[in-house]
N, C-alpha and C positions, 0 to 999 in steps of 0.2 A: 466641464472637465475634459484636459487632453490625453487620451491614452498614451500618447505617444509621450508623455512625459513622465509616466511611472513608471518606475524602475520595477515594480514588484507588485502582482495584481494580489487582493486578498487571499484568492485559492491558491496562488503558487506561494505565500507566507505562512499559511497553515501546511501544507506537504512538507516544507522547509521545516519547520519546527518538529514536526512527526519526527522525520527520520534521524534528527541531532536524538528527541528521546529515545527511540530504541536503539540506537548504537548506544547511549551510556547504559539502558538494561542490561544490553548484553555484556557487554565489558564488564560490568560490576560483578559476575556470576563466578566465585572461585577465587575471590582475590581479595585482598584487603585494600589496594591502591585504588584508585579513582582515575582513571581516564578522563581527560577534558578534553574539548573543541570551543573554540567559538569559530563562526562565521557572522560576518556584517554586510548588511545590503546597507549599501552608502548613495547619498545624492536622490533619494526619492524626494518625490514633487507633485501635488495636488494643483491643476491649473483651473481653478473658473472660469465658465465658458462665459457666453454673453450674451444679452438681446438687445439687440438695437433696431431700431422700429425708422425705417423713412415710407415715407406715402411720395409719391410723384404724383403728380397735378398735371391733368390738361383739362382746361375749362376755356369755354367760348362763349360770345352772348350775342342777337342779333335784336338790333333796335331798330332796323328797315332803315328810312333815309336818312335816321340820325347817326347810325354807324353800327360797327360790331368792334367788338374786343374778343382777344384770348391771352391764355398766357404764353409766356415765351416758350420754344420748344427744351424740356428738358428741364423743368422747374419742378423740384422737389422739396420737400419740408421734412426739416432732424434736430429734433429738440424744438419744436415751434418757427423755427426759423426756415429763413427761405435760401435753399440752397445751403445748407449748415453752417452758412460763416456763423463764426463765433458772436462779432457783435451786428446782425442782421436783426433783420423784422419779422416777427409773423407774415404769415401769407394774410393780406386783406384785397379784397376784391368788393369793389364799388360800383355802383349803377347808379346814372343819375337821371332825371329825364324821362323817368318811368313813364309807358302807356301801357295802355291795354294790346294786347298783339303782342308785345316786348316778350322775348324767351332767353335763354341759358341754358345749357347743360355742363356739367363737369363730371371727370373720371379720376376715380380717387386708385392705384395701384399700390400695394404694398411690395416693400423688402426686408421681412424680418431678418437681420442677422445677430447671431447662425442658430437657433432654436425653434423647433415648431413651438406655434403659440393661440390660445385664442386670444378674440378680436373683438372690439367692441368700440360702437359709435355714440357719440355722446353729441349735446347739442344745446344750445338754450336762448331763446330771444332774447335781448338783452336792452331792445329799445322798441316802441312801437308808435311812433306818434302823430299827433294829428297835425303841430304846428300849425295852428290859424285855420282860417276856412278862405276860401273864395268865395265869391258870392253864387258860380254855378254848385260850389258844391253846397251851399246851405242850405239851398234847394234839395238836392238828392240825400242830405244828410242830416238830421233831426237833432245831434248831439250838441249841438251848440259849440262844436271845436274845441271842448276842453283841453285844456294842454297837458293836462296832467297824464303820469305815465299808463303806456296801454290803451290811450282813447283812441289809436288809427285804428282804418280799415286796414290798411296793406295785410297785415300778416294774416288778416279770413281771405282777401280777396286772391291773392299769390296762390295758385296750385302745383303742387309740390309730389314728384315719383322717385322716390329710393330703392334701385334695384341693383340684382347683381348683375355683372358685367365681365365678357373675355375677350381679350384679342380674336378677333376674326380672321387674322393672318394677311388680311387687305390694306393692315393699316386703318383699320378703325374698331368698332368695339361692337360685339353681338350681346344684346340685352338679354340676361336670362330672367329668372324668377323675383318677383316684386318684393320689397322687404316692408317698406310701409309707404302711405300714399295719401295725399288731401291737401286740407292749407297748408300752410306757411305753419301758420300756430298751430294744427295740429299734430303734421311732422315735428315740429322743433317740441310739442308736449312731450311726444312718445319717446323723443332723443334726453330731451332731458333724463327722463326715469329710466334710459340704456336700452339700446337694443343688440342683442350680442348677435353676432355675425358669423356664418358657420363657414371654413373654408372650401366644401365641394358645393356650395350656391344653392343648398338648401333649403329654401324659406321657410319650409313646416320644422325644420332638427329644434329636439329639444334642447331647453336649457342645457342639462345634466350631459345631452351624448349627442351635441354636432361635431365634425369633423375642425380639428383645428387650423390656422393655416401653417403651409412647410416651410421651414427655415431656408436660407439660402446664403450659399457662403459668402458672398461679398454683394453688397449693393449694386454694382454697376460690373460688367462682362462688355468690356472693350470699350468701354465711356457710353452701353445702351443700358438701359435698365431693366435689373435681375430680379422679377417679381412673382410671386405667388402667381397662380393662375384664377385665381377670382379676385377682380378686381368689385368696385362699388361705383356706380353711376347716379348723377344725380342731377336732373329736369326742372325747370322752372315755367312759369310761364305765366304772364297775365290776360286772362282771358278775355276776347273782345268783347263780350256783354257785361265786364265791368265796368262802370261809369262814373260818373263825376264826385262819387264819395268817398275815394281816394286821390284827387288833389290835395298837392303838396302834403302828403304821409309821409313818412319816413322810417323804416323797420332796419333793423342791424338783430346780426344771431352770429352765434361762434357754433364752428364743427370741429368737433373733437376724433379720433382715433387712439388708442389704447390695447396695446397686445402685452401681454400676459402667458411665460413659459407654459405649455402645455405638459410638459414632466410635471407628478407628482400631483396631479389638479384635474379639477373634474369641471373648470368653466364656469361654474357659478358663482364667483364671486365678483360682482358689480362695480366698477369703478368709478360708475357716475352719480352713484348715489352717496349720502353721507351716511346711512345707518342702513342696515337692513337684518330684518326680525324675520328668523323659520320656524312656520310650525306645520304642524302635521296634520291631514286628514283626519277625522273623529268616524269610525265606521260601526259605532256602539256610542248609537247619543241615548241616554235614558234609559239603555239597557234595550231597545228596536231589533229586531230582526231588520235588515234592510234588503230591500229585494236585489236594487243593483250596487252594489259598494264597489269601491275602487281607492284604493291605495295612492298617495303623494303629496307633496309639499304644497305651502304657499308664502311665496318669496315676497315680504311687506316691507317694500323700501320708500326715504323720502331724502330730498333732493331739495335742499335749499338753495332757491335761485336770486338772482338778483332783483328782481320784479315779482314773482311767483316761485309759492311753495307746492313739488311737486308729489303725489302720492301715488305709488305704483303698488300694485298687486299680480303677481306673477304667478301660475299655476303650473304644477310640474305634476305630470299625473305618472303613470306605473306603464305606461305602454301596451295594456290590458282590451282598450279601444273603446272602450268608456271615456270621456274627457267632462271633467268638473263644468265648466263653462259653456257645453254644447246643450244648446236646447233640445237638440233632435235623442240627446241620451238622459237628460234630467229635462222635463217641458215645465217646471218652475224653479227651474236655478235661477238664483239672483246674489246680489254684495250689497249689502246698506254697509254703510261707513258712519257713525256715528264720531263726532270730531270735539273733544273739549277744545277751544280754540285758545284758552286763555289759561288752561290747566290750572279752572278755583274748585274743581270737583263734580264739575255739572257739564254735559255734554251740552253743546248748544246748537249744532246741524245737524243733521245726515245728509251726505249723497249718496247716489246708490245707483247701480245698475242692475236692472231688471227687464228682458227684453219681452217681455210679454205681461207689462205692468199698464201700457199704455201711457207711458209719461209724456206730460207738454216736450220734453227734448229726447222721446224715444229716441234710446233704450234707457235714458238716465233721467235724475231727478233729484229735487230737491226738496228738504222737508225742514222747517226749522224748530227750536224748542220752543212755546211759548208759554212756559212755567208750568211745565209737570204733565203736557200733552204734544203728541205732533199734529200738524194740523196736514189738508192732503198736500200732495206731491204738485211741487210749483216747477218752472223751467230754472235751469241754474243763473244763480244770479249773475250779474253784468261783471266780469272781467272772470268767472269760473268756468272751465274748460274741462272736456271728458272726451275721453277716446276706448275704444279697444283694437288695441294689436296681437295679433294672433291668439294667443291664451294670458292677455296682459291686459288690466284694465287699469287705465290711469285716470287722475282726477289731476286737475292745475289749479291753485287755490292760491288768487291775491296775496301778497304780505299783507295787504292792510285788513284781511279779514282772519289772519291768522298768527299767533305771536311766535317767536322764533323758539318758544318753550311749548307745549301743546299735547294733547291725549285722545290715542286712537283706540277704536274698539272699530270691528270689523266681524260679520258675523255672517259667513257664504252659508247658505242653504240650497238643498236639490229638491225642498219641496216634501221632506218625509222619506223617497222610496232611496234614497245613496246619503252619500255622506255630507258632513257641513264642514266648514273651513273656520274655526275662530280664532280672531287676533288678541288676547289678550294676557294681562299677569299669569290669570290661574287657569288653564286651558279648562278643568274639571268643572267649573262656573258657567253658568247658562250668561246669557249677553243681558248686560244691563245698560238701554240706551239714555237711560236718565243719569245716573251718578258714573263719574269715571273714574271712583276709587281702583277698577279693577282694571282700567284701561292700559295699555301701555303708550307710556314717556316719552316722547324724540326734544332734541335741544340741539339749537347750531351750532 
C-alpha cells in the first residue's frame, strides 16, 4: 500500500463523518426545516505494494591444473532467469572432470523489493548416478554399476557447508553461523523438507520468531547491488581421501529461494513442502502428572520429490528452555514413524530416531512389519536417508518404496517424565503401529 496515494486515511473519514452528525443535531433543534450538507472526498486510491525477490550470484570453483570457473561479475537471478531477461535461462552451473581435491564456493545475496519478508531455501537431488563402472572403480566399488536412479557415490562423497554470510567491506565475504552441513545427499535431504532462514544470521531463531529480512527500495543503487545484509554462502568440495568409487558419477540438484511478505505472518508456512500437518504437544497423556512438560507444536510435512519422498518433522517448543528433541532435557526422547506405504490399512515400516537406542545407523533405524510383529531395529535400507537439523528430523524415502498415496502415524515420546508428540487422525488415540485406519493421509 502507497500512502501517498490516499486521499483520506480511516481516522481522518471517521472525524469527517462525526462532525457532518452533529451539525445536523444541532440544527435540527427548534425548527421544523432540515438543514443539509454533503461533502465528497474524491480520487481516493488503494495502491498494492509488491515483492519481488532477486538473489545475486557470485560462485567460483577451482579444479587446480584443469582450471577454475566463476560467474560473470553482476549475475543475478528474477523469476528463475538469469539476469531477468524475459526469455532467458535458469542460472545452471556445471562441473565436469570431477576429482577428489576439486572445491566451489558460491554467495547467494538477496534484494527483496520493497517488503520485509521471510526466506526460505529449498533444494532437491534430482539425479545421481553411476553411469557404468571402470574397472578401477569396480574394485573400490561392490555395486555392480547399476544404472538405475540413485546408485552413485558422488552425492555421499561431495561435502557440503551452508552458512550465513556478510560483506566484510574488503570485497569479499565474512562467514558467519552454520545453517546445515555434510553431503551432498544430506544437505540437499534437509533442503528438500525447507530450511527457513532468519534475516539477522541466526542459526538457533525459531521457526515461529526469527528475524525477517528488510525490504529494499530498488534492486540495484547506481547499477551495484541493494541487498539485505545477510547473505547465504555455500562450499563444496571433494575430499582427497575419496577414491575411485566415484568414477564417472554424475549428481545434478536444483537450489531454490523463496521470500514471503513478513506483514501479517508469523514464518511458518513452508514453501517446499506439498502438505504439512500441526499438532500440538499432549502434556496430559493418560491423565500423568508430568514432571518436566513443555508446551509447542510439531510441523509434519512431506515433499514429493522427483527420485525421493521426503518426510520432515519440525519441533517448535514454547521458549521455556525445555526442548522436545534434547536428550540432555528428556534422556529417552525418541520419533518412530510408522509409514502405511501403500495406504491398504496396515502399516508396513518404521523409521525412527532415537539417539540413545543404539541403532546399526545411530541415531536412526529401521524396523519393518512382518505380519503382526516388529522385528529389532536393522540400518536403513539402501537408497533411505535421515538427518537432524537443528530441531528437524527428516527421513528421505525411495519412490519406489513408497506410493505417491500413503499413511503416516508418528508418535514422539520423552520417555514418561514430559510430553509426547502424535501425528495422527484422532490426537485423543494412543498410537497404533499395526493398522493405519487412524493414521494420516498425504497424496501428490
Amino acid at each position: 500500500m502507497n500512502d501517498d496515494t490516499i486521499g483520506l486515511s480511516r481516522r481522518k473519514m471517521l472525524v469527517g463523518l462525526g462532525a457532518v452528525g452533529v451539525a445536523s443535531a444541532g440544527a435540527g433543534l427548534g425548527t421544523t426545516a432540515y438543514f443539509n450538507d454533503t461533502e465528497t472526498f474524491e480520487d481516493n486510491a488503494l495502491t498494492a505494494g509488491e515483492l519481488d525477490l532477486f538473489v545475486h550470484v557470485d560462485y567460483s570453483e577451482d579444479q587446480g591444473s584443469y582450471g577454475s570457473w566463476s560467474t560473470d561479475p553482476g549475475t543475478y537471478v528474477d523469476g528463475n532467469v538469469v539476469g531477468g531477461e524475459e526469455d532467458g535461462e535458469p542460472l545452471s552451473i556445471e562441473v565436469s572432470d570431477l576429482k577428489p581435491g576439486d572445491s566451489g564456493e558460491g554467495e547467494f545475496c538477496f534484494s527483496i523489493v520493497d517488503n520485509p519478508a521471510y526466506m526460505w531455501m529449498c533444494g532437491e537431488v534430482t539425479a545421481n548416478d553411476e553411469n557404468g563402472q571402470t574397472e578401477p572403480e569396480t574394485d573400490a566399488d561392490a555395486t555392480g554399476g547399476d544404472p538405475g536412479e540413485g546408485a552413485g557415490e558422488l552425492a555421499d562423497a561431495m561435502q557440503v557447508t551452508v552458512s550465513y554470510c556478510t560483506d566484510d567491506g574488503e570485497g569479499g565475504m565474512a562467514v558467519g553461523e552454520e545453517i546445515v552441513s555434510g553431503s551432498l545427499a544430506e544437505v540437499m535431504l534437509a533442503l528438500q523438507a525447507g530450511v527457513p532462514l532468519s534475516g539477522d544470521g541466526d542459526a538457533d531463531a525459531p521457526l515461529d520468531g526469527r528475524e525477517p529480512f528488510e525490504g529494499v527500495e530498488s534492486a540495484f543503487d547506481d547499477e551495484e547491488p541493494n541487498v539485505a545484509e545477510q547473505c547465504v554462502c555455500f562450499e563444496w568440495v571433494v575430499p582427497t581421501g575419496v577414491g575411485n568409487e566415484i568414477q564417472t558419477d554424475s549428481v545434478a540438484f536444483d537450489f531454490e529461494f523463496y521470500a514471503e511478505q513478513s506483514r501479517h505472518n508469523d514464518g511458518t508456512n513452508n514453501p517446499c513442502v506439498d502438505e504439512t500437518v500441526v499438532t500440538q504437544y499432549d502434556n496430559d497423556w493418560k491423565g500423568q502428572t508430568l514432571g518436566t512438560p513443555t508446551d509447542g507444536s510439531v510441523y509434519t510435512s512431506v515433499s514429493f520429490g522427483e527420485n525421493q519422498t521426503v518426510l520432515s518433522f519440525a519441533f517448535v517448543d514454547d521458549g521455556d528452555g525445555v526442548d522436545f528433541l534434547d536428550a540432555g532435557d528428556y534422556s529417552s526422547t525418541n520419533l518412530p514413524v510408522a509409514v502405511d506405504a501403500d495406504a491398504d490399512g496396515t502399516h508396513d515400516w518404521q523409521v525412527i530416531w532415537q539417539p540413545n537406542a543404539a541403532f546399526p545407523d545411530d541415531p536412526f533405524g529401521y524396523v519393518e512389519n512382518t505380519g503382526g510383529s516388529y522385528g529389532p531395529a536393522q540400518s536403513l535400507p539402501a537408497g533411505f536417508s535421515a538427518a537432524k537439523v537443528g530441531n528437524t528430523i527428516v527421513f528421505g524415502i525411495p519412490n519406489s518404496q513408497i506410493d505417491s498415496t500413503f499413511r503416516l502415524l508418528a508418535y514422539g515420546s520423552t520417555g514418561g517424565e514430559g510430553p509426547v508428540a502424535k501425528v495422527n487422525d484422532d490426537p485423543s488415540m494412543g498410537p497404533d503401529f499395526y493398522n493405519s485406519a487412524d493414521a494420516v493421509e498425504f497424496s501428490d
